[in-house]
C-alpha positions as CSV (number, residue, x, y, z in Angstrom):
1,X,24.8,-40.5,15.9
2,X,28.0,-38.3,15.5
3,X,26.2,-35.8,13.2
4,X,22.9,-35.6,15.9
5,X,25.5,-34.8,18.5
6,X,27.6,-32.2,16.1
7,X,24.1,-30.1,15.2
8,X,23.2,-30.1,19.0
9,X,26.4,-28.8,20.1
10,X,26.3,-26.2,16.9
11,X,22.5,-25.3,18.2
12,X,24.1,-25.1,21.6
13,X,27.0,-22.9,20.4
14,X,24.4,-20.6,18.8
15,X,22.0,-20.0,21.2
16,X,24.8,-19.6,23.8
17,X,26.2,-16.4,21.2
18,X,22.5,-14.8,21.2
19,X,22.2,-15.2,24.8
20,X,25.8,-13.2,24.8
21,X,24.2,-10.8,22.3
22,X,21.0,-10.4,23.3
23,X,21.9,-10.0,26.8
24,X,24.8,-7.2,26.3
25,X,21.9,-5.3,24.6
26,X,19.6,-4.8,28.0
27,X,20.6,-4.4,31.9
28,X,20.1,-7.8,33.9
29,X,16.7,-8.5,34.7
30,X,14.9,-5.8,32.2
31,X,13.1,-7.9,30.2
32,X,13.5,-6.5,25.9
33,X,11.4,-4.4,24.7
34,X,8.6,-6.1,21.6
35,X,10.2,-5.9,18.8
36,X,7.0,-4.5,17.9
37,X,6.8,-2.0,19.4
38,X,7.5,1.9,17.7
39,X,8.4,4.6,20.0
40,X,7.4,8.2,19.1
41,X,9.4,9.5,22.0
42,X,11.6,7.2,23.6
43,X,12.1,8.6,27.5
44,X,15.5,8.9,26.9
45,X,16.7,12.3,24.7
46,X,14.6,15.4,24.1
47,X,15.8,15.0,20.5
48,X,13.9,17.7,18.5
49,X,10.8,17.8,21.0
50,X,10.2,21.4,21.7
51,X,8.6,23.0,24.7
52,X,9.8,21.3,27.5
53,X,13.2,20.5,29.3
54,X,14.3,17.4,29.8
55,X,14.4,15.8,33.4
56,X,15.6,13.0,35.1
57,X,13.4,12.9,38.5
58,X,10.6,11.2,39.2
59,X,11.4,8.7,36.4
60,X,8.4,7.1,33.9
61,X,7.2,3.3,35.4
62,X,9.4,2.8,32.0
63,X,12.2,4.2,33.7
64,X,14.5,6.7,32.0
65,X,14.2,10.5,31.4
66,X,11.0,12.4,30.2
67,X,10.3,16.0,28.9
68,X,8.9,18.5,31.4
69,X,7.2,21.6,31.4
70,X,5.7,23.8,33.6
71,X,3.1,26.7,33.5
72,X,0.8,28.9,35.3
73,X,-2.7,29.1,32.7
74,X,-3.3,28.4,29.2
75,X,-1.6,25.7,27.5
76,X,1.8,23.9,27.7
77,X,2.9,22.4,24.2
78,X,5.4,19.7,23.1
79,X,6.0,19.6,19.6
80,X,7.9,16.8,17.4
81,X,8.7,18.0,14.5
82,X,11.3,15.2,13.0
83,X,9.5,12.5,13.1
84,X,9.2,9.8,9.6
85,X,7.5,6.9,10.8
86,X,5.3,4.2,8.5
87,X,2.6,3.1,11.2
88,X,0.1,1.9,8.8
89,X,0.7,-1.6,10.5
90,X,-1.0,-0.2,13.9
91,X,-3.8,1.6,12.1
92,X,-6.3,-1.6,12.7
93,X,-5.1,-2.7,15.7
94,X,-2.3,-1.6,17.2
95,X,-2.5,0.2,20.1
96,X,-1.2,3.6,21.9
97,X,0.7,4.4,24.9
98,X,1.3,7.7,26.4
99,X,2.8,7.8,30.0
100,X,1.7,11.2,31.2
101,X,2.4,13.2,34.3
102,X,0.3,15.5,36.1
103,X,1.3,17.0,38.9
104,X,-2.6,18.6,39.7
105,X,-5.2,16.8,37.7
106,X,-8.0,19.1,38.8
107,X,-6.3,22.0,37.0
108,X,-6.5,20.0,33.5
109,X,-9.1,21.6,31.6
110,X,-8.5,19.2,28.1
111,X,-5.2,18.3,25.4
112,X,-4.3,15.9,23.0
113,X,-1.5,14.1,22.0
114,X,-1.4,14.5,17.9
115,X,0.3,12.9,14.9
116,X,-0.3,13.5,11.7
117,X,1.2,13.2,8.3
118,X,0.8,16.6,6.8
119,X,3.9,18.4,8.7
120,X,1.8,20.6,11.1
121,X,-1.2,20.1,14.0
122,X,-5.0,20.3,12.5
123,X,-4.0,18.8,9.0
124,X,-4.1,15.2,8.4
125,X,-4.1,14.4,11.7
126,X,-5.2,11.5,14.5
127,X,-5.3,12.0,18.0
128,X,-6.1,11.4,21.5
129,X,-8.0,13.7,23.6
130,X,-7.4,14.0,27.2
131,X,-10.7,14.6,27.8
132,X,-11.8,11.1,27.0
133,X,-9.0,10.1,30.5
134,X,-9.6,13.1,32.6
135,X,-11.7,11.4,35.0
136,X,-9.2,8.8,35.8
137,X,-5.9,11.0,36.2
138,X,-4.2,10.7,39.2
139,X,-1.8,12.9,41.0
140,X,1.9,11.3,39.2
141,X,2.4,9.0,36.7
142,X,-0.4,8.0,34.7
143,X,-0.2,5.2,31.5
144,X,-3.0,6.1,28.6
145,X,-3.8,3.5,26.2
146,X,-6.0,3.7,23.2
147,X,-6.4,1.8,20.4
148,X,-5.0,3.5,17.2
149,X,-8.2,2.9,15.3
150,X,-10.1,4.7,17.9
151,X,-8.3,8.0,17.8
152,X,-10.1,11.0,17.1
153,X,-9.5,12.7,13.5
154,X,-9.3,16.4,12.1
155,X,-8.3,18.2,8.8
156,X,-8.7,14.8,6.3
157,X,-7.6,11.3,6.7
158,X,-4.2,10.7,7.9
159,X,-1.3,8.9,5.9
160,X,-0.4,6.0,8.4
161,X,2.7,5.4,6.3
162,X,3.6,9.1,6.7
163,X,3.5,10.4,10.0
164,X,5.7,13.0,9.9
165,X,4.6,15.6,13.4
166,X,3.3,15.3,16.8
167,X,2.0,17.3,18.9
168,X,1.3,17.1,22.8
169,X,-0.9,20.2,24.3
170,X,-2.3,20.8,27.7
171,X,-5.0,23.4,28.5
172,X,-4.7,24.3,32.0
173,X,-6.2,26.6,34.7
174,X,-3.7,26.8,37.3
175,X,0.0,26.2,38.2
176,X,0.9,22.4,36.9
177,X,3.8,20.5,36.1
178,X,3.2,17.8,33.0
179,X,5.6,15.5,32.0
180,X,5.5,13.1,28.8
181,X,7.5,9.8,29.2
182,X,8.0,7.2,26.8
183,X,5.2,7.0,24.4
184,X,5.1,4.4,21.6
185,X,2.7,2.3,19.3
186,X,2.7,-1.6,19.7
């Protein structure tokens, strides 16, 4: 009897220290993020993207900051060139997330979002074309999703335990604002 109730109140002890722990990791209420989930841009720091600025206002549904750009034709680009990620884990069924906004939808004429493992766009590369989600963008915040195993390829197979750039491109007819929010792999 006295060593059931010593390893309940040890088991009590510990889970009261990982609620302490746990819970000093997050604000109150936001739930924690999977554990596995992979970001590939985090919402928070530009970090080494290139191409836009990053802003504060009107924040991701994820909350948090996203990169921005604005233009009047042609294309807007976001480029990642620091990334070293192993996403071979994701490559059967993992999934990808891109929260995306668009200020004009109409004036999207396609884009992709691109990683690849061979340091540079068109090489080794999977990706996701906007033109597959055109139809369904709305004015604001938008979330894509795509499986990982359904993204497009170009320039050879990609090293899923490699990926090493990322791209985000817009081609675009008219003034518009895009912004890329947290985007991750889970």
């Amino acid at each position: 009897m006295k060593q059931h109730i010593t390893l309940t109140a040890i088991t009590v002890i510990m889970a009261c220290i990982l609620v302490v722990v746990v819970g000093s990791c997050y604000q109150q209420g936001d739930p924690p993020p999977p554990a596995d989930r992979v970001y590939l841009f985090d919402g928070t720091a530009a970090g080494t993207w290139e191409g836009g600025s990053l802003q504060t206002v009107p924040e991701p549904p994820s909350g948090g900051s996203y990169l921005r750009a604005s233009a009047d034709a042609d294309v807007i680009v976001l480029v990642n060139r620091a990334l070293m990620l192993d996403l071979s884990s994701y490559a059967a069924a993992g999934k990808l997330f891109l929260e995306f906004y668009v200020d004009n939808p109409a004036n999207i004429i396609g884009g992709q979002f691109e990683l690849t493992s061979s340091s540079e766009s068109d090489r080794n590369e999977i990706h996701l074309d906007l033109t597959d989600f055109m139809p369904s963008l709305t004015a604001g915040w938008n979330t894509l999703e795509l499986l990982v195993s359904a993204m497009g390829t170009q320039g050879g197979a990609c090293d899923m335990t490699m990926i090493n750039y990322s791209r985000f491109f817009i081609l675009i007819s008219g003034t518009t604002t895009i912004g890329l929010g947290p985007t991750w792999v889970e």
